[in-house]
C-alpha positions as CSV (number, residue, x, y, z in Angstrom):
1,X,-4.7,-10.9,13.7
2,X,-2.6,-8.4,11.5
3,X,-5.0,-5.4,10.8
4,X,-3.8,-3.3,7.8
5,X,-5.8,-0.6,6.1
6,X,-5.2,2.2,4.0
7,X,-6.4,6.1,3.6
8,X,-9.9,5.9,1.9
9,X,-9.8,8.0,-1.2
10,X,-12.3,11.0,-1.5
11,X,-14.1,10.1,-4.5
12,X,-13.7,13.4,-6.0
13,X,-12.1,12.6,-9.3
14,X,-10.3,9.2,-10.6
15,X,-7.7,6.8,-8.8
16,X,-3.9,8.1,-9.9
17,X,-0.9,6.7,-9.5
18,X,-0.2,7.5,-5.7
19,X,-3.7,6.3,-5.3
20,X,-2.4,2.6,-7.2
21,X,0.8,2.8,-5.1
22,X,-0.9,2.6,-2.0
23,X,-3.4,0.0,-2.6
24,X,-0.5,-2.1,-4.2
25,X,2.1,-1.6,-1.2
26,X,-1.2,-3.0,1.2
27,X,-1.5,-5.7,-1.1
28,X,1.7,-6.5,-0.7
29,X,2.0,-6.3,3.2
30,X,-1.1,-8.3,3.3
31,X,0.1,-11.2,1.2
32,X,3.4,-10.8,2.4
33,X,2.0,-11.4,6.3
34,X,-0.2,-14.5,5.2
35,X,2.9,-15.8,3.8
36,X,4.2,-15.7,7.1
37,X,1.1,-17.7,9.0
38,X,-0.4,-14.9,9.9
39,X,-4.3,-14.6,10.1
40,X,-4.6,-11.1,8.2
41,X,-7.6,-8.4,7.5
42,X,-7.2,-5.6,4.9
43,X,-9.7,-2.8,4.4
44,X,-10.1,0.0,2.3
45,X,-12.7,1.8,0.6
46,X,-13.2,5.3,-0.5
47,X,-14.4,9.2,1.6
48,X,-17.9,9.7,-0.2
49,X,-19.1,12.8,2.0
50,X,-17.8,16.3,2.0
51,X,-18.2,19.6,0.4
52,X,-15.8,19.3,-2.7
53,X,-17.7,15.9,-3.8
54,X,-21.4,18.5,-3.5
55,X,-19.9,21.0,-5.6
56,X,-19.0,19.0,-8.3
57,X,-22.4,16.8,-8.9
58,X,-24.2,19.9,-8.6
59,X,-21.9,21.2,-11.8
60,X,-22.6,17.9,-13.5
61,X,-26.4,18.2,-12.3
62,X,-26.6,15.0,-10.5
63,X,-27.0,14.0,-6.9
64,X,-24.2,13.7,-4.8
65,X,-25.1,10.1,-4.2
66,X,-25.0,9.5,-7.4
67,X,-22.2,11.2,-8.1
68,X,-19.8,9.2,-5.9
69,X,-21.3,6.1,-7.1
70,X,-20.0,6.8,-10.4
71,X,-16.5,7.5,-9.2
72,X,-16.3,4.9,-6.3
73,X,-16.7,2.2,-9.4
74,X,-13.9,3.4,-11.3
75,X,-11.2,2.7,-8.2
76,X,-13.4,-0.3,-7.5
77,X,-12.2,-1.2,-10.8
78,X,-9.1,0.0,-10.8
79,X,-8.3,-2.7,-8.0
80,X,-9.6,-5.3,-9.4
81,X,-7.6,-5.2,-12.6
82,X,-4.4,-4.7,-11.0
83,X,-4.8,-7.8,-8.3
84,X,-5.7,-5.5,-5.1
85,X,-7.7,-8.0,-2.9
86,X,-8.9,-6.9,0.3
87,X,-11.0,-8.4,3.0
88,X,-12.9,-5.3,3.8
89,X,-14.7,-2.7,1.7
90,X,-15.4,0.8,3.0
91,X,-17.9,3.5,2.0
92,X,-18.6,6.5,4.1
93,X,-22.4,6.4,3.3
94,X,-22.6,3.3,4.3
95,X,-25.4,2.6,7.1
96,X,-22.7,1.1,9.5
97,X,-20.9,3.7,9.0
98,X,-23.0,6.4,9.4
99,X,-24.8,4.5,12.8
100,X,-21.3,4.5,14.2
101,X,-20.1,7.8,13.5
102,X,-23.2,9.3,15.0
103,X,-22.9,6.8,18.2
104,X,-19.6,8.4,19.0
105,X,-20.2,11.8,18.6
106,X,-23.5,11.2,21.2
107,X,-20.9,9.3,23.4
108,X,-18.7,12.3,22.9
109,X,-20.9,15.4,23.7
110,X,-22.6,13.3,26.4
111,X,-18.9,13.4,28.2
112,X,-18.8,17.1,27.3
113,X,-15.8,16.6,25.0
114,X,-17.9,18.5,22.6
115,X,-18.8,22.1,22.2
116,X,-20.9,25.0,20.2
117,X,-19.0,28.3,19.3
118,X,-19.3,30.7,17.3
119,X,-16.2,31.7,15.0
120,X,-15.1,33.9,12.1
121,X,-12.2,33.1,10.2
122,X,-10.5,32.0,6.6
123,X,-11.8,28.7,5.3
124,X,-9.8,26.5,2.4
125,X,-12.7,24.5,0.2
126,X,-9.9,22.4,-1.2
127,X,-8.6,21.3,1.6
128,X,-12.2,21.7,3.8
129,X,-10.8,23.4,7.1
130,X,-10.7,26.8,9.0
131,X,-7.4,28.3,8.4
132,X,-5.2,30.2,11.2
133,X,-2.1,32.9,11.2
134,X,0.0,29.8,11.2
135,X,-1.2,28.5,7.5
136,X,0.1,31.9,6.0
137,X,3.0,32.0,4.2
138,X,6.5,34.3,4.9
139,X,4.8,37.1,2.8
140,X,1.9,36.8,5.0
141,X,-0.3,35.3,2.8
142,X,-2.5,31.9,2.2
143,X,-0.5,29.7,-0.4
144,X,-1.6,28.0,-3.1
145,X,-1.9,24.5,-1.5
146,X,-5.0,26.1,0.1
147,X,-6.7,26.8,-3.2
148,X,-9.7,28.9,-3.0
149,X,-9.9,30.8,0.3
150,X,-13.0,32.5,1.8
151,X,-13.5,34.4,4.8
152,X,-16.4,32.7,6.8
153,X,-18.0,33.7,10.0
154,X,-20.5,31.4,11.8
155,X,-21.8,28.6,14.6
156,X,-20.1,25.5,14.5
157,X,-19.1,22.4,17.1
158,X,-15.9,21.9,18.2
159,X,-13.8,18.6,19.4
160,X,-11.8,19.4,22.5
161,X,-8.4,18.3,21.3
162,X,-6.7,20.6,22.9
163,X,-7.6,18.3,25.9
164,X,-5.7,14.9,24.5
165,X,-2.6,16.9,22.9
166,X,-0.5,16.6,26.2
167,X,-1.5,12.7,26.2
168,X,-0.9,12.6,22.6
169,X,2.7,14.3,22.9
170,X,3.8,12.5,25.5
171,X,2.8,9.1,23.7
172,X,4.8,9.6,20.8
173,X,7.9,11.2,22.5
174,X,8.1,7.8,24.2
175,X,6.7,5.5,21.0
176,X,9.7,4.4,18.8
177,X,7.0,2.8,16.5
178,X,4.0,4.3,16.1
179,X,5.0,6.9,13.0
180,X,7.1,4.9,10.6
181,X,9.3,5.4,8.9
182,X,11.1,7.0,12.1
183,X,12.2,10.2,10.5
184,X,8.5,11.2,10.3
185,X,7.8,11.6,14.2
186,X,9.4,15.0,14.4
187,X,7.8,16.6,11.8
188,X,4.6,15.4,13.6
189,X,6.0,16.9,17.3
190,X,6.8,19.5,15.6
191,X,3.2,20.5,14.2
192,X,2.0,19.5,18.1
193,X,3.8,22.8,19.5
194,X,2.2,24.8,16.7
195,X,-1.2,23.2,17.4
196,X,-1.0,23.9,21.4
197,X,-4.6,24.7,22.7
198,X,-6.4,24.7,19.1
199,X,-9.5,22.6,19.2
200,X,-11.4,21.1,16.1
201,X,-14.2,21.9,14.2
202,X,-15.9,18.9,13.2
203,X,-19.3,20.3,11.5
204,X,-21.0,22.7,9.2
205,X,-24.2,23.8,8.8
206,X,-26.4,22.8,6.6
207,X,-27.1,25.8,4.9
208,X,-24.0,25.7,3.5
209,X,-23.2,21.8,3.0
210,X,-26.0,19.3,3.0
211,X,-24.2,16.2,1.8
212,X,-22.9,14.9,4.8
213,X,-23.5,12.9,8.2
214,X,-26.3,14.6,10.7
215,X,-25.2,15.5,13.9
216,X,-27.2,12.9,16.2
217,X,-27.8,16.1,18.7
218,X,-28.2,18.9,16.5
219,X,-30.3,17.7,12.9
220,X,-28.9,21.5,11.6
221,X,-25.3,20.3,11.0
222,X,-23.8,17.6,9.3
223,X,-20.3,15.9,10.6
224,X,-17.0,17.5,9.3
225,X,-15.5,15.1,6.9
226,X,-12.5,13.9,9.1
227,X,-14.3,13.1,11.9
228,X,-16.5,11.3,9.6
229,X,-13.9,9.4,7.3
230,X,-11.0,8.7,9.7
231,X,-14.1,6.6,11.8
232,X,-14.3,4.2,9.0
233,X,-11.2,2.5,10.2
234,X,-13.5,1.1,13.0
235,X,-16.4,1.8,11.8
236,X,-16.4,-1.4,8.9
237,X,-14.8,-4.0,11.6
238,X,-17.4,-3.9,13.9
239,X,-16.8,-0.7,16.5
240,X,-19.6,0.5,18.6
241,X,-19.4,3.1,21.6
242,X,-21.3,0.9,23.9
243,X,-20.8,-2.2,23.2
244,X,-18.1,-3.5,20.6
245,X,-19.2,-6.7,18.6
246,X,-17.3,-9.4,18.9
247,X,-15.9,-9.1,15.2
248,X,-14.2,-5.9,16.1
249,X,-12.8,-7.2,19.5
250,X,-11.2,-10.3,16.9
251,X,-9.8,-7.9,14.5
252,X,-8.3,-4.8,16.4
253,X,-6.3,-7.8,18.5
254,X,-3.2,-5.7,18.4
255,X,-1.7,-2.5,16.7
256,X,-3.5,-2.1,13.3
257,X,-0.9,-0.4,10.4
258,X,-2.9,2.2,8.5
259,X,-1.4,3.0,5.4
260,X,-1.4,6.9,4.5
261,X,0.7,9.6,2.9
262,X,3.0,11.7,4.2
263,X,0.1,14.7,2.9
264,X,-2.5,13.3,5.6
265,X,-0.1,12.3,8.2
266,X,-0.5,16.1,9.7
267,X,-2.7,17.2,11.3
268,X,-5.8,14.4,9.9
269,X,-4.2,11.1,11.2
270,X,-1.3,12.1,13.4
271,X,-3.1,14.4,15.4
272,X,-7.3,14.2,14.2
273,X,-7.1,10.5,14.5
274,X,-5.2,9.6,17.3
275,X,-6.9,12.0,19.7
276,X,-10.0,10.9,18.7
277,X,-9.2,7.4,19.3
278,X,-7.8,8.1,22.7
279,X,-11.5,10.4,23.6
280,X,-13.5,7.6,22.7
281,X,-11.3,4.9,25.2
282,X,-8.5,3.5,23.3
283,X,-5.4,2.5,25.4
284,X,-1.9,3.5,24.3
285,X,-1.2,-0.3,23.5
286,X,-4.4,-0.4,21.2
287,X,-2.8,2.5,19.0
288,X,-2.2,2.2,15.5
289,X,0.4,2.4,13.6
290,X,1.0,4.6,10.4
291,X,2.9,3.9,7.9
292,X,3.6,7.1,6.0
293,X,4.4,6.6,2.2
294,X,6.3,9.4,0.1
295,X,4.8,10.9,-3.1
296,X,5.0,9.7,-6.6
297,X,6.8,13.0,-8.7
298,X,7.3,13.8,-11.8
299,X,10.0,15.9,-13.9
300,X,8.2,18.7,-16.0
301,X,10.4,20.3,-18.8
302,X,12.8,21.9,-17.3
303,X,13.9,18.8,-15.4
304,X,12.0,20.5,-11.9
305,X,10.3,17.8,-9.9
306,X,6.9,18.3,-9.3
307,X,4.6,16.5,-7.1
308,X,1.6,14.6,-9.8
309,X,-1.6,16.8,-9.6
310,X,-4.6,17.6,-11.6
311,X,-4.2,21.2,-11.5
312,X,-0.3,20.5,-13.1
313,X,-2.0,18.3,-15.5
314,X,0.6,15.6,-14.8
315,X,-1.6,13.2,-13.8
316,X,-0.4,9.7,-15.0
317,X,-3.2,6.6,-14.8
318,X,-2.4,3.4,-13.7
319,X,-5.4,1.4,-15.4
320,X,-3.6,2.7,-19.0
321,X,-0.1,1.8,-17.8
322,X,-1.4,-1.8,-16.9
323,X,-3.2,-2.1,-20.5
324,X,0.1,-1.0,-22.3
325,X,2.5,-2.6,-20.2
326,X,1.0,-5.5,-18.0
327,X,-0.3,-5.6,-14.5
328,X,3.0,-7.6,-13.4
329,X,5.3,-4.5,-14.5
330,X,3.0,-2.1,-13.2
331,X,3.0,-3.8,-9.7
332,X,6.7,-4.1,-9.9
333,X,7.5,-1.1,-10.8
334,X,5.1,0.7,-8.1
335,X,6.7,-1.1,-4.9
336,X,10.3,-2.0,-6.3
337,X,11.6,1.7,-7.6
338,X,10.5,3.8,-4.5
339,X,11.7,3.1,-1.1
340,X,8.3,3.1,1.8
341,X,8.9,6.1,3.2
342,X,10.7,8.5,0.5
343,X,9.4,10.1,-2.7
344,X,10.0,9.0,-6.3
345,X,10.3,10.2,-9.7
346,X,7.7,8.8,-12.0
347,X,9.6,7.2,-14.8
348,X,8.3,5.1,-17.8
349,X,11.8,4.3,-19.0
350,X,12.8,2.3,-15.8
351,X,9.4,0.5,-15.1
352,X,10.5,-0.6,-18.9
353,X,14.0,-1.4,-17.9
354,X,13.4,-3.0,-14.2
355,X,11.1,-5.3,-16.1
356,X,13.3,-6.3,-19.1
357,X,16.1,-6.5,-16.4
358,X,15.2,-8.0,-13.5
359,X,12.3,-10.5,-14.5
360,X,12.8,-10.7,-18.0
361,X,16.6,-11.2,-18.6
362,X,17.7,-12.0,-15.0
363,X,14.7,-14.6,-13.5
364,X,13.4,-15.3,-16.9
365,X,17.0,-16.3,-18.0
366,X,17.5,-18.6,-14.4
367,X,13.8,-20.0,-15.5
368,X,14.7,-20.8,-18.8
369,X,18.1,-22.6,-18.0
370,X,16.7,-24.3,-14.9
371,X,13.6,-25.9,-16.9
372,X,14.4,-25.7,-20.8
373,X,18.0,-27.6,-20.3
374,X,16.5,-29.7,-17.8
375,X,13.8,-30.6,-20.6
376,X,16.7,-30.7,-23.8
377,X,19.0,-32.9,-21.3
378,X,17.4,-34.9,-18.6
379,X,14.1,-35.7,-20.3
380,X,12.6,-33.3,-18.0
381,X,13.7,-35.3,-14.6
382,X,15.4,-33.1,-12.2
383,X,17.5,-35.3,-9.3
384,X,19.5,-33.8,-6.7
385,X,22.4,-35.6,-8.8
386,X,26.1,-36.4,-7.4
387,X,28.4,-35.2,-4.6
388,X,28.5,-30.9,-4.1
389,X,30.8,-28.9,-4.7
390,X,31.8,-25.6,-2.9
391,X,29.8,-24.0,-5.5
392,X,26.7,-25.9,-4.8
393,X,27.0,-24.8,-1.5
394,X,27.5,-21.5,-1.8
395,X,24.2,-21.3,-4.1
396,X,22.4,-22.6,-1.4
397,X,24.2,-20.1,1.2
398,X,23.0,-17.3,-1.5
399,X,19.8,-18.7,-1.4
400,X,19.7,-18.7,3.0
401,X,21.4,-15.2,3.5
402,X,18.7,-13.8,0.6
403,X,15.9,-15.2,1.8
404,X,16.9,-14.2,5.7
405,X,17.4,-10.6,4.1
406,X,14.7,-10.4,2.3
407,X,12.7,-11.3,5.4
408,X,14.1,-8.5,7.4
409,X,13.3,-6.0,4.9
410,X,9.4,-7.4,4.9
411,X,8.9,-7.8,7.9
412,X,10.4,-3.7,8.2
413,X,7.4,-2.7,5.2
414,X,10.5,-2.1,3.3
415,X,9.8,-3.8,-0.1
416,X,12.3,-2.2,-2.6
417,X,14.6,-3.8,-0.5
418,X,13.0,-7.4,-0.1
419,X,13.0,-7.3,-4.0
420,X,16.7,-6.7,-4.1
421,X,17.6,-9.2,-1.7
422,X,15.6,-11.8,-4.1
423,X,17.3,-10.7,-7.0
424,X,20.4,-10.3,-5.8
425,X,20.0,-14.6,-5.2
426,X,18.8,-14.7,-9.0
427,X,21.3,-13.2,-10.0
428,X,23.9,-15.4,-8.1
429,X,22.1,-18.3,-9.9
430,X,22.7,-17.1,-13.4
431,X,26.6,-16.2,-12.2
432,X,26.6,-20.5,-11.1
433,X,25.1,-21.3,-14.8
434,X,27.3,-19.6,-16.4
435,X,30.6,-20.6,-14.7
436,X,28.8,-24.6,-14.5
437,X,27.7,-24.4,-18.2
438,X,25.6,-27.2,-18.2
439,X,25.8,-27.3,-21.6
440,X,29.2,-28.3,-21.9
441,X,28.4,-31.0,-19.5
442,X,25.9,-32.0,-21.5
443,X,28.4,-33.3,-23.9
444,X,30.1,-36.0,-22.2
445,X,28.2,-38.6,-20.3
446,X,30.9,-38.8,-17.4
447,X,29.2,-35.7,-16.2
448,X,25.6,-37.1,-16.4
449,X,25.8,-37.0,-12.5
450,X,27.1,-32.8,-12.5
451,X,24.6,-31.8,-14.9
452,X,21.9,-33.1,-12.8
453,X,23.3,-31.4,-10.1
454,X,23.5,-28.5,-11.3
455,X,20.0,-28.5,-13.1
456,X,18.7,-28.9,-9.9
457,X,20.5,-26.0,-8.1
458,X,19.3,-24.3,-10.7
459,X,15.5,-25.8,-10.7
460,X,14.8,-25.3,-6.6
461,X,16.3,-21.8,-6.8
462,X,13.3,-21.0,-9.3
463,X,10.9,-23.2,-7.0
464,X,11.7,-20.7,-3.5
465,X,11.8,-17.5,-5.9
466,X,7.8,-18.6,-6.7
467,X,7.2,-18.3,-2.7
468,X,9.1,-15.4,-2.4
469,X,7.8,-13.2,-5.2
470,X,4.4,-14.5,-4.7
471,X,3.3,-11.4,-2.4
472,X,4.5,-8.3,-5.0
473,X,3.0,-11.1,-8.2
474,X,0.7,-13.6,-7.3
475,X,0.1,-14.4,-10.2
476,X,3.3,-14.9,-12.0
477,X,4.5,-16.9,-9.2
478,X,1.5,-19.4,-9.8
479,X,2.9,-19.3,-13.6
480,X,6.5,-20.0,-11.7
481,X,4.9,-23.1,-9.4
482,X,3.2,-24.5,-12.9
483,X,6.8,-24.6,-14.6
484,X,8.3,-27.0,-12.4
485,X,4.8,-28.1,-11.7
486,X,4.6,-27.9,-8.1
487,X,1.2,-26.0,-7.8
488,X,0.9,-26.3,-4.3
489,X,3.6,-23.7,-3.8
490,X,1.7,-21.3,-3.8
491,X,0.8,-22.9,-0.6
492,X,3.5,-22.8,1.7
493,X,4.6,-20.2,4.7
494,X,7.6,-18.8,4.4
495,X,8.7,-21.1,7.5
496,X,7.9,-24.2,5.3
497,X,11.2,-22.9,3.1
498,X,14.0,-25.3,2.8
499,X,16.3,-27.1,0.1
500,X,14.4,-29.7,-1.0
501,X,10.9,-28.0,-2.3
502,X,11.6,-30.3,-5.2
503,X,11.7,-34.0,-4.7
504,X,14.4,-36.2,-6.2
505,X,13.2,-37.6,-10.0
506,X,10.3,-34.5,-10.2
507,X,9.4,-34.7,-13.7
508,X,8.4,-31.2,-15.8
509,X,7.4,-30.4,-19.2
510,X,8.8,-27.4,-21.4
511,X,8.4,-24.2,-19.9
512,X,7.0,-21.1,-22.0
513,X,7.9,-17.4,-20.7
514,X,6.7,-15.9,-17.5
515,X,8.1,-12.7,-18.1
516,X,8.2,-11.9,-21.8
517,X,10.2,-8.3,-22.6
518,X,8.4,-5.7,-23.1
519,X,9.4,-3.8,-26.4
520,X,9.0,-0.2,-26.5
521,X,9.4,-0.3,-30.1
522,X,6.3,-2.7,-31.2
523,X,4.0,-0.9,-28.5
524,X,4.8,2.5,-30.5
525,X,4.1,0.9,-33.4
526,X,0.7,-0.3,-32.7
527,X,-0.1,3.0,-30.7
């Protein structure tokens, strides 16, 4: 079983861009690892609880429950129209949920790895955590990031990390894939040293936050709201303390991937998370994995790049970018102009021009040659034809090497790259039309057996680029499999891939466009 899931997201505003890009790159992997033969499970869901999400109802004068109602069903939503489809939905008030999270903190002060304190220090609301000497600045002070900061002094319980951060640095100096991308795992060591002996707070009272998850042994806190959220991972397949159901036992088979960015990777699920996990039992070979995405940015006048935030007022939404432009150039766009790993610059003008380019010129073009000239001179009958040339050949050596690289770069989360790989074969196709020109062999009937040849290089190049772009666009590469009219591509592994998908005297009917351009200038006009 391939386990994938993503950070939930706190349901304290509406779903951005990063928030698409995630869900879209899990989508991806997901679809991507069924086209493979593998048996797959992808949850997400949103973080309901937490002190941010009480102050706001109580400014809009609703209840906290019904306040993250309202917001979970716009990124619910959100998903839907954009073609994320996952197996498992989380919620964080969930009664699951909330039955598990409360059975391992009993399991957890029962084996005294819990602990009462009182302590008095400087506490971020935005960011909901007791700050230290270490969170100030070089001038000494708490930066921005931190938003308001208030000095606090009470009784609170505490998570002995400081007992699993030996374990915990010792497992990743020895891991060469449990943070990817790679360069990631020293930034996390790195915040280890500075964390040496610090243990975790992991309530607050209720006095001063009510909307929460009680503590099972104490009914005068609630639960901190990372060791309530980050549980969700195991919370929703099927995880208990005592005695795991057998749904979780079928789905946490081996290494889940959790999906998070780089903003959450310390100290919440690089440090929070895996401790936990290894407290409550887990072996090291049970250990996720995280995939750490970069940030979507964005240039402000003066050309600076700034990281997209409501404060900046640079926030840009992915529902309105999927009305205007179409949910096949949003999802391109989102996983084919940022590499996994690295930031990106938010930019309209290339989501425009990787669309008119890549589908709409360059795989539109190899469509509309493969299927309309097959239509205009073969009465729609593609046949494998005559003898090859070395031209033939190497399209179909394009076609192995693109596919094999394309492979690698999916199977490394890397899809930017898969894309290029598959384009780069496209590409190579229209390069073969246009030195073939079929229709100049259309003209003489000696080369009745080339043209059909050819048409049909052309045809099965547009039958494997349906399979292989069917993870980032489902559902343009079901409009693909209908043009040459082999719906039960959409079937087939990526194992089942070989010359031949299309069987000697297929018949198809005229195409229309898969990928029509998008044309700034008419959607000004209308706006």
């Amino acid at each position: 079983m391939f386990f994938l899931t993503t950070a939930i997201d706190y349901t304290n505003g509406s779903p951005h861009i990063g928030h698409a890009y995630e869900k879209v790159l899990a989508d991806v992997i997901a679809r991507y690892r069924r086209l493979t033969g593998e048996e797959v499970f992808f949850l997400t869901g949103v973080d309901q609880h937490g002190q941010k999400v009480q102050q706001t109802a109580e400014k809009e004068g609703v209840s906290p429950a019904e306040y993250v109602k309202t917001v979970t069903a716009r990124f619910s939503a959100l998903w839907e129209k954009i073609g994320v489809e996952y197996d498992g939905w989380a919620e964080t008030t969930d009664a699951r949920h909330i039955t598990c999270v409360q059975s391992i903190l009993a399991d957890l002060h029962a084996k005294d790895q819990i602990y009462k304190k009182s302590y008095k220090g400087f506490y971020s609301v935005r960011q909901e955590q007791f700050l230290t000497d270490r969170d100030r600045n070089e001038a000494g002070e708490f930066g921005a990031e931190w938003g308001e900061v208030t000095e606090i002094e009470e009784e609170n319980y505490y998570f002995k990390l400081s007992d699993h951060t030996p374990w915990l640095r010792e497992f990743l100096e020895k891991s060469d894939d449990t943070i990817l991308p790679a360069f990631r795992k020293s930034e996390l060591l790195n915040a280890l040293e500075k964390n040496t002996g610090a243990d975790l707070c992991i309530s607050r009272p209720k006095d001063r936050l009510t909307w929460g998850i009680e503590l099972p042994f104490d009914p005068d806190f609630v639960t901190y709201v990372w060791f309530d959220a980050l549980i969700n991972y195991i919370s929703f397949v099927g995880y208990t303390p005592d005695d795991s159901l057998p749904e979780f036992e079928s789905i946490w088979t081996d290494r889940p991937v959790h999906i998070i960015g780089k903003d959450i990777l310390v100290p919440a699920h690089g440090i929070y998370w895996l401790a936990m996990l290894h407290a409550i039992g887990f072996t090291d070979e049970k250990m996720p994995q995280l995939l750490v995405h970069g940030w979507w940015n964005k240039k402000n006048q003066s050309g600076e790049e700034e990281k997209m935030s409501k404060s900046l007022g640079n926030i840009v939404d992915p529902s309105e970018l999927a009305d205007t432009f179409g949910v096949d150039a949003l999802r391109y766009y989102l996983v084919r102009d940022i590499h996994t790993g690295k930031d990106s610059n938010f930019d309209l003008d290339r989501l425009v021009m990787l669309f008119n380019t890549e589908l709409a010129n360059e795989l539109g073009n190899l469509c509309n040659r493969a299927l309309n000239m097959s239509v205009r001179f073969t009465e729609g009958i593609i046949s494998p034809g005559g003898p090859l040339t070395d031209d033939d050949t190497a399209l179909q050596q394009s076609l192995i090497d693109n596919t094999a690289a394309y492979r690698k770069a999916m199977d490394n989360h890397e899809i930017s790259m898969g894309l290029e790989a598959l384009n780069r074969h496209v590409v190579h196709c229209n390069q073969y039309a246009e030195k073939m020109k079929p229709w100049e062999l259309n003209k003489d009937l000696a080369h009745k057996d080339r043209l059909a040849t050819v048409l049909h290089h052309l045809a099965e190049s547009v039958a494997h680029c349906a399979v292989l772009l069917s993870p980032i666009l489902p559902d343009a590469s079901a409009k693909l499999a209908a043009q040459v009219k082999l719906p039960n591509l959409t079937d087939l592994k990526l194992d089942d891939l070989k010359w031949g998908l299309i069987p000697s005297d297929h018949e198809i009917e005229k195409p229309s466009p898969v990928f029509p351009r998008i044309d700034m200038k008419s959607l000004s006009e209308d706006a």
